[in-house]
One Martini backbone bead per residue (centre of mass of N, CA, C, O) as a GRO file, in nm:
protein
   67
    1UNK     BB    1   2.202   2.498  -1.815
    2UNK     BB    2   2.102   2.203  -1.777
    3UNK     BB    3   2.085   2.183  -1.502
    4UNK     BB    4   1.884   2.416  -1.425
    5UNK     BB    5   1.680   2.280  -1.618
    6UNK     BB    6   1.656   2.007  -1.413
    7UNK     BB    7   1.592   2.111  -1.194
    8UNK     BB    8   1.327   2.269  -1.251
    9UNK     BB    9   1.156   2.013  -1.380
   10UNK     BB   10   1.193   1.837  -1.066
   11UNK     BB   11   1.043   2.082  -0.896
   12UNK     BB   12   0.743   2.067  -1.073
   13UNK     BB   13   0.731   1.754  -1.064
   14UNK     BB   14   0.774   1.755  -0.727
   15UNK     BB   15   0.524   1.878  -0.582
   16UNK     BB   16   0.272   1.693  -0.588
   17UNK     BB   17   0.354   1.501  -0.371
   18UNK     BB   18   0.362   1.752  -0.128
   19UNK     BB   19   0.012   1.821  -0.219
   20UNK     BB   20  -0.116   1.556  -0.076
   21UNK     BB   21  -0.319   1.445   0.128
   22UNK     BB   22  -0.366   1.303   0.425
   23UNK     BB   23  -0.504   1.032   0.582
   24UNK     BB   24  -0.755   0.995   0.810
   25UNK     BB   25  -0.669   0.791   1.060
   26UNK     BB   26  -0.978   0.805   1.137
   27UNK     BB   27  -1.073   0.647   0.807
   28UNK     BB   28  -0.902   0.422   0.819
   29UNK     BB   29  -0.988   0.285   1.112
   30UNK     BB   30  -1.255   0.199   0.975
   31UNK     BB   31  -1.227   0.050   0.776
   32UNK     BB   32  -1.085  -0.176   0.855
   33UNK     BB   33  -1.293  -0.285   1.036
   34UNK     BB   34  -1.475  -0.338   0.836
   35UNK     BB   35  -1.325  -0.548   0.660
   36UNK     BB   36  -1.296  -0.738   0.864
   37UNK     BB   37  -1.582  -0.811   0.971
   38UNK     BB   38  -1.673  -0.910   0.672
   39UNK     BB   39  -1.428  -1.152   0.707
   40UNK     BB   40  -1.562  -1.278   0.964
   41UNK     BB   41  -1.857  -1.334   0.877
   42UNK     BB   42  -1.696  -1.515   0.650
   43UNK     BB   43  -1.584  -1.869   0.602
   44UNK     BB   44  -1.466  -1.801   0.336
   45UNK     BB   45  -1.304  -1.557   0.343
   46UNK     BB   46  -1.134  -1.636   0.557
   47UNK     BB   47  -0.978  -1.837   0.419
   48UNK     BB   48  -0.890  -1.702   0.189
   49UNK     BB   49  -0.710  -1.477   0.377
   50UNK     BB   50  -0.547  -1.703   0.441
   51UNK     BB   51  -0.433  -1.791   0.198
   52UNK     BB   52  -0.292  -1.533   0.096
   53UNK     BB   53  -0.121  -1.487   0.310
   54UNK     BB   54   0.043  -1.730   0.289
   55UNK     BB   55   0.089  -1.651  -0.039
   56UNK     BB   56   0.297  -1.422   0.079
   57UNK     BB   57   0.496  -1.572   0.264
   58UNK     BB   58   0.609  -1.726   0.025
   59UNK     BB   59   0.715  -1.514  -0.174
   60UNK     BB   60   0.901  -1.374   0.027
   61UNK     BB   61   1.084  -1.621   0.092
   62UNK     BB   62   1.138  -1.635  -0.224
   63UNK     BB   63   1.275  -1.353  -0.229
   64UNK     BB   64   1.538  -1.445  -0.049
   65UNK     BB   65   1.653  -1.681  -0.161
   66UNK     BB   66   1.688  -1.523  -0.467
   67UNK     BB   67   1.917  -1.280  -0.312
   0.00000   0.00000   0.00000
């Protein structure tokens, strides 16, 4: 009994999942072009944006040697 009643609780809460609608491709490929353009327009962002770039692969480096 109680595996059927877990199986039914984890069946009601995992729908909401495959019923969330998929993001259009193009404004998904929209935003980023904006995104992009913005950071590219200001000297300042696009530093920071390679700062950030950087600390994000030193970040991944550190957690494979850290594995």
């Amino acid at each position: 009994m109680n595996w059927l009643l877990f199986l039914g609780l984890f069946l009601v809460s995992s729908t909401p999942l495959f019923a969330q609608a998929q993001p259009d491709p193009a404004k998904v490929k929209a935003d980023a072009q904006k995104v992009v353009s913005v950071i590219k327009g200001d000297k300042a962002k696009t530093q920071a944006y390679c700062e950030i770039n950087d600390l994000g692969e030193q970040i991944g480096e550190a957690n494979q040697k850290e594995s």
